[in-house]
C-alpha positions in Angstrom: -27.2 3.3 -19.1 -29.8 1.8 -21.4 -30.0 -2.7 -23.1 -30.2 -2.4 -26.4 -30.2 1.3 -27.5 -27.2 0.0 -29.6 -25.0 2.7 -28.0 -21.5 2.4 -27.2 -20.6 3.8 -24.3 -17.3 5.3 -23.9 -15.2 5.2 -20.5 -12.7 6.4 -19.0 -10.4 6.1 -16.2 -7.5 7.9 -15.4 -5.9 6.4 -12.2 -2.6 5.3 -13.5 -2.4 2.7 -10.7 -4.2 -0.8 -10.7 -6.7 -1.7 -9.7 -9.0 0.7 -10.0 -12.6 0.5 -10.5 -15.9 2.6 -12.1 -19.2 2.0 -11.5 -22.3 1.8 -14.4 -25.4 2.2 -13.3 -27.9 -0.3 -15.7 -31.3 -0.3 -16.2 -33.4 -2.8 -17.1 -36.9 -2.5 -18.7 -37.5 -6.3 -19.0 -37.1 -9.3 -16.8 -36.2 -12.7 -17.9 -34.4 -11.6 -21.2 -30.5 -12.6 -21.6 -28.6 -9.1 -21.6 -25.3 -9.6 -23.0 -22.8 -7.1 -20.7 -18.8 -6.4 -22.7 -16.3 -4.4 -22.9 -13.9 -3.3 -25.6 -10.7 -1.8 -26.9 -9.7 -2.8 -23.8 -5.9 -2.5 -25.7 -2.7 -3.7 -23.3 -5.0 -3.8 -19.8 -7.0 -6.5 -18.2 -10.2 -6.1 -16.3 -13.1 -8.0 -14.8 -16.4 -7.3 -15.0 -19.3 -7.5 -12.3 -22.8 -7.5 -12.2 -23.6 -6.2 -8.5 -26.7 -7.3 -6.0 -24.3 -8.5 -3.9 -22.6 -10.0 -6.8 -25.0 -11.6 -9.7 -22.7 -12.3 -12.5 -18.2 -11.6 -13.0 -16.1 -12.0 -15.8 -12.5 -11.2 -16.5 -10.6 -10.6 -19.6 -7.7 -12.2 -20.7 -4.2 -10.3 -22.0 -6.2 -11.6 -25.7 -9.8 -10.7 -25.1 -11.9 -7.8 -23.1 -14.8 -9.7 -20.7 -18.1 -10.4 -21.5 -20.4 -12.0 -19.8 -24.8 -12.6 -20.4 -27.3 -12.2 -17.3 -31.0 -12.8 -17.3 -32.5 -10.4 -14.9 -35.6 -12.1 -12.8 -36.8 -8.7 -12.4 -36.6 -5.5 -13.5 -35.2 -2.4 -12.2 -31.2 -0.4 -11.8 -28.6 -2.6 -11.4 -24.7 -1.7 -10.8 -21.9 -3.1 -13.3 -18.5 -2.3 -11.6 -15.8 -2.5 -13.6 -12.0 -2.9 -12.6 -9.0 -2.8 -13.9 -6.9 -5.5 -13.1 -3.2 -4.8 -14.9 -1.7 -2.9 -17.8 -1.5 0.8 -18.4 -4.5 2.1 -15.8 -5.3 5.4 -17.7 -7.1 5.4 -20.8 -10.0 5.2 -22.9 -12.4 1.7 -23.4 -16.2 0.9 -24.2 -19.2 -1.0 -22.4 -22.5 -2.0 -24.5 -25.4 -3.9 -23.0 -27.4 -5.7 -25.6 
C-alpha cells in the first residue's frame, strides 16, 4: 500500500473469533515525514494497530473511536502494519489510509 495516494483501502476479515489479525504491507517513498496511519468504520469491534520493525509504533481503539496513530520513518523502504482485532463481532468489512 501506497502514503498519500488518498486511497482508502478496504479490509476485510472474516474470522468470527477474536483476535485475529491482517497484515499491510506499507511503503514508504520518503524518510523523515510524519505518516498519519488509521482505521475506520471500525463499527461495534475494537482493534489495535501496529507499526512492525520489531514494533515501531501501536495504537488501539476505544468502543468510541477506531486507532490512529503518526510515525516518521528515519528511512525509507516496506514496512508491515498488523492490524488486530481485539473484541466485537470479528467478521466484517473496515478501512486503513496512510496519509
Amino acid at each position: 500500500m501506497g502514503i498519500g495516494d488518498g486511497c482508502l483501502n478496504g479490509l476485510f476479515t472474516s474470522s468470527t473469533e477474536t483476535p485475529s489479525q491482517l497484515f499491510l504491507r506499507l511503503a514508504v517513498p520518503v524518510a523523515n515525514v510524519p505518516v498519519q496511519l488509521e482505521l475506520s468504520e471500525c463499527g461495534q469491534r475494537t482493534f489495535k494497530l501496529e507499526l512492525l520493525d520489531p514494533l515501531l509504533a501501536t495504537s488501539a481503539s476505544s468502543a468510541t473511536s477506531c486507532p490512529a496513530l503518526s510515525y516518521s520513518f528515519a528511512e525509507t523502504g516496506s514496512y508491515v502494519v498488523r492490524v488486530t482485532v481485539m473484541s466485537g463481532p470479528g467478521a466484517g468489512n473496515f478501512w486503513f489510509r496512510a496519509n
